[in-house]
N, C-alpha and C positions, 0 to 999 in steps of 0.2 A: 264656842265656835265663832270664828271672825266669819262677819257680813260679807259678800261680797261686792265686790264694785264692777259694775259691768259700764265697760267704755270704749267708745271710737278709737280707730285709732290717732283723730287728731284730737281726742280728746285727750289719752294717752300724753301724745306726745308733747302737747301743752303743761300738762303735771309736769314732764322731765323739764321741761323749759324750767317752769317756773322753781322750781325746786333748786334746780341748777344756779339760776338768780340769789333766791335766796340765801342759800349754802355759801356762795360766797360774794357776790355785791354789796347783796342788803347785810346780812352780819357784818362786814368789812365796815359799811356805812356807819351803822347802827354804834359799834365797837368803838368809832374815834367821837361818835358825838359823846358816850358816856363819858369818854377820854376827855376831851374837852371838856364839857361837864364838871367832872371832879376838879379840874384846873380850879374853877371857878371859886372854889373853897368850900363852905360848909353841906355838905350834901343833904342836910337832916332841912334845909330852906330852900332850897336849889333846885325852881320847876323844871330847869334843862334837861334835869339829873333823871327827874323823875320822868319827865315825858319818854328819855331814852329808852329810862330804864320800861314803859309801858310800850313801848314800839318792840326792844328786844324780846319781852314777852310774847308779845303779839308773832313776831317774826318767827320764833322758838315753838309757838304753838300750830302755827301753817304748816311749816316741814314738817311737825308729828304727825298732822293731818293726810298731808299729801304723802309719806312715807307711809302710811297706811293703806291710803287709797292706791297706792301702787304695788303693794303689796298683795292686798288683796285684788288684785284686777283681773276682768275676764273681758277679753280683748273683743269686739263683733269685728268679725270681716265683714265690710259694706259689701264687698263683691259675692258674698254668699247669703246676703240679706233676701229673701224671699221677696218681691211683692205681689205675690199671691193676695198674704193677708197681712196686717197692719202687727208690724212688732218694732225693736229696736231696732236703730239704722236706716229705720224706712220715713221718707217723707209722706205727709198723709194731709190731702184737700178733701176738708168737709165742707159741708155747707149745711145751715140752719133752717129749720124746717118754717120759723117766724117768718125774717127777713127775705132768704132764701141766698144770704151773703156768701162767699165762699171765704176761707181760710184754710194756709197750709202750715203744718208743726213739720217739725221735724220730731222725730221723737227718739228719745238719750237715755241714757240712764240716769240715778240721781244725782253725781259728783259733777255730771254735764250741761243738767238743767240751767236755764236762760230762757225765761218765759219774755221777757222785753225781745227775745231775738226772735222769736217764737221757736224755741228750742227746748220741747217738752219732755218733763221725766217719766220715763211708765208709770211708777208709783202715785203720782197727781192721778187729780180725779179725772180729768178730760182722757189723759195718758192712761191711764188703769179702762176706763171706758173704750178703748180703740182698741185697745192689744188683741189681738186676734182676731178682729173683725175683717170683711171683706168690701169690696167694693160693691155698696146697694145698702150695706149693710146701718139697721137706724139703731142709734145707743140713744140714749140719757141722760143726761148728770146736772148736776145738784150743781150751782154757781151762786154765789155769795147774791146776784141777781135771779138768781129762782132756776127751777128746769129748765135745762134747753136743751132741746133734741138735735142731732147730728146725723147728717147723711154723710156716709163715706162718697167720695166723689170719685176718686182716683190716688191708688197707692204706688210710688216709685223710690225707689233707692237714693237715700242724701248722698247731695252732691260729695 
C-alpha cells in the first residue's frame, strides 16, 4: 500500500513547479551537456561525461520522487484547519518551560518539512509531540540537547 503524502496546498503547488522545471529545463539542460560531453571524445576518461551523466541521474530520480509524492497526496485545506488544537496547517507558539523563550513552527507534513524555516513535519519528534494538543497544553520531548518541555502558547492557521 503506498504511503501517503499529506501537503499544503502551496506545498502542492511547489512539487507541480518543480516537476514542471525539471521535466523539461533541467532534462533539456542536462541532455546538451551529455551532448557536448560526448563531443569531447573518449567517454570511458571524460569527467564531463560523467558528472552529466550523475546530474541526469540525480534529475531522473527527483521526478520519480515528486511523481510519487503527488500521487499519493492528501491536500489540507488551510481554511478548514482547526485551531482548536494543534494539527497540520496550523501554526503553533510554544514556549519552554527553562528559558521561558517562545517559538512558532508551522507544522507540514513530511515532503514539506523545513526545520531552518521553522517549518515542522508531524512525524518529527517536536511535531509528533503537538499534534493534537491545546492551548495550555505541556508536552515533552527528547532533543539531541536533552528534555525539553513545551507550553503551547497560542495555535493559529498558517499563513
Amino acid at each position: 500500500m503506498e504511503r501517503e503524502v499529506i501537503l499544503t496546498e502551496e506545498g502542492y503547488a511547489k512539487l507541480q513547479d518543480e516537476i514542471e522545471y525539471l521535466t523539461t529545463t533541467k532534462r533539456r539542460e542536462v541532455a546538451d551537456r551529455i551532448k557536448t560531453a560526448r563531443e569531447f571524445g573518449d567517454i570511458s576518461e571524460n569527467s564531463e561525461y560523467d558528472d552529466a551523466k550523475n546530474e541526469q541521474a540525480h534529475v531522473e530520480s527527483r521526478i520519480i520522487q515528486i511523481e510519487h509524492q503527488l500521487r499519493n497526496a492528501r491536500i489540507v485545506d488551510i481554511s478548514d484547519v482547526s485551531t482548536d488544537v494543534v494539527g497540520i496547517g496550523t501554526k503553533v507558539t510554544v514556549r519552554t518551560s527553562t528559558d521561558k523563550k517562545t517559538k512558532s513552527f508551522a507544522l507540514v507534513g513530511s515532503a514539506e518539512a523545513d526545520p531552518l524555516n521553522d517549518r515542522l513535519s508531524n512525524e518529527s519528534p517536536i511535531g509528533k509531540a503537538l499534534m493534537g494538543r491545546k492551548k495550555g497544553d505541556k508536552v515533552t520531548v527528547a532533543t539531541p540537547r536533552g528534555q525539553v518541555e513545551y507550553q503551547v502558547v497560542k495555535i493559529e492557521a498558517e499563513d
